[in-house]
C-alpha positions, -999 to 999 in steps of 0.1 A, spaced: 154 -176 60 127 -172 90 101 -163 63 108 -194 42 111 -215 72 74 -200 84 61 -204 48 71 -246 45 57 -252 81 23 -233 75 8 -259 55 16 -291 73 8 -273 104 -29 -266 92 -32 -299 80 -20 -313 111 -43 -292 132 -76 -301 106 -68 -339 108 -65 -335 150 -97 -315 153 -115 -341 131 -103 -370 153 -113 -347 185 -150 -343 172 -153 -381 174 -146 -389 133 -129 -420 125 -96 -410 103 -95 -433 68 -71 -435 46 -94 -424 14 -106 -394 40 -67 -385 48 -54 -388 9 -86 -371 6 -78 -337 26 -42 -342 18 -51 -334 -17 -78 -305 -11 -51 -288 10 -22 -289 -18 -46 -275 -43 -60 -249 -26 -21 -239 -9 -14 -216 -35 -42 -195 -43 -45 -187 -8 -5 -180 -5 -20 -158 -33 -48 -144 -20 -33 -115 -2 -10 -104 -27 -37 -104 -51 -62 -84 -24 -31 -60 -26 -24 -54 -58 -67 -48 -64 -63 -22 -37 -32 -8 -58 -50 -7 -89 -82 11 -73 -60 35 -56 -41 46 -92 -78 44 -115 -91 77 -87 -59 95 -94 -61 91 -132 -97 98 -130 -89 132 -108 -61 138 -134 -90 133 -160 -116 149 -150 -91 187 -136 -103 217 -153 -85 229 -184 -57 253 -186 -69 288 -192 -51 298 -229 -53 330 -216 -26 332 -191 -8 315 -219 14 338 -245 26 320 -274 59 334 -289 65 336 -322 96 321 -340 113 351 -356 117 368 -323 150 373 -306 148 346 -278 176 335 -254 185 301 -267 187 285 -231 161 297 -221 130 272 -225 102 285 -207 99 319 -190 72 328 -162 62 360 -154 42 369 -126 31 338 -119 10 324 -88 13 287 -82 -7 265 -55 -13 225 -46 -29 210 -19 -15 197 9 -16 157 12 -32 147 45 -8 133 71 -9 95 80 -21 84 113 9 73 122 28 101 113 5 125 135 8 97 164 46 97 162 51 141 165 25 135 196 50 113 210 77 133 202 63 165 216 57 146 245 92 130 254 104 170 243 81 183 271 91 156 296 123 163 289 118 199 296 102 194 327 130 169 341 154 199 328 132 225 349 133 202 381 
C-alpha cells in the first residue's frame, strides 16, 4: 500500500517541484506553458516508470547470452570414456546408467560481497563473544 501510495505522489510531486523552480528562476507561469509541461510530464511518466525495469531485464538477458555462450563454446565429451552397451546383453532393468570409476569436478562459484562481509561480521561478534566469555 506504501509503494502504491509513493508511486501516485511521485509524479505530481516532480511536477510540482518543476513548476516552483520555474517560478524561482524569475519565469512568468502561463497557462499554455503549465497545460504545456502538464502534458510533457504524463507522456513521458511511463517510460521512465519503465525505464528501470527495462535496464533490468537487459542486464538479465546479457547475464543468460554469457552462460549459453560458455555452455556453447565447453569442450566436447571425450567418446572415449564412453562405453556403449549393446542391447542383447543381460542388463538390470532399473538400472539406467552405471559409472565406474568415475572422477567428477565443477568450479566453485565466487562468493558475493555481501556474503563475505556478513561471515566477517559473524566471526567478529563470535570472537567478541569469546573474549567477554574469557573476561
Amino acid at each position: 500500500m506504501a509503494m502504491g501510495a509513493l508511486y501516485e505522489l511521485t509524479s505530481p510531486f516532480i511536477l510540482s517541484s518543476t513548476f516552483a523552480m520555474y517560478i524561482f528562476l524569475g519565469n512568468e507561469m502561463t497557462a499554455p506553458i503549465a497545460f504545456s509541461a502538464i502534458i510533457l510530464f504524463r507522456l513521458l511518466e511511463f517510460p521512465l516508470m519503465i525505464y528501470p525495469t527495462a535496464i533490468s531485464e537487459v542486464a538479465k538477458v546479457w547475464i543468460s547470452l554469457k552462460r549459453v555462450e560458455k555452455y556453447l563454446l565447453a569442450p566436447e565429451m571425450n567418446m572415449d570414456c564412453v562405453k556403449k552397451v549393446q542391447e542383447d546383453q543381460n542388463l538390470d532393468p532399473n538400472c539406467a546408467v552405471k559409472i565406474e570409476n568415475g572422477t567428477f569436478y565443477w568450479e566453485l562459484e565466487k562468493k558475493d560481497e555481501d556474503e563475505e562481509k556478513d561471515e566477517k561480521k559473524k566471526e567478529e561478534k563470535k570472537k567478541a563473544e569469546e573474549q567477554k566469555k574469557a573476561e
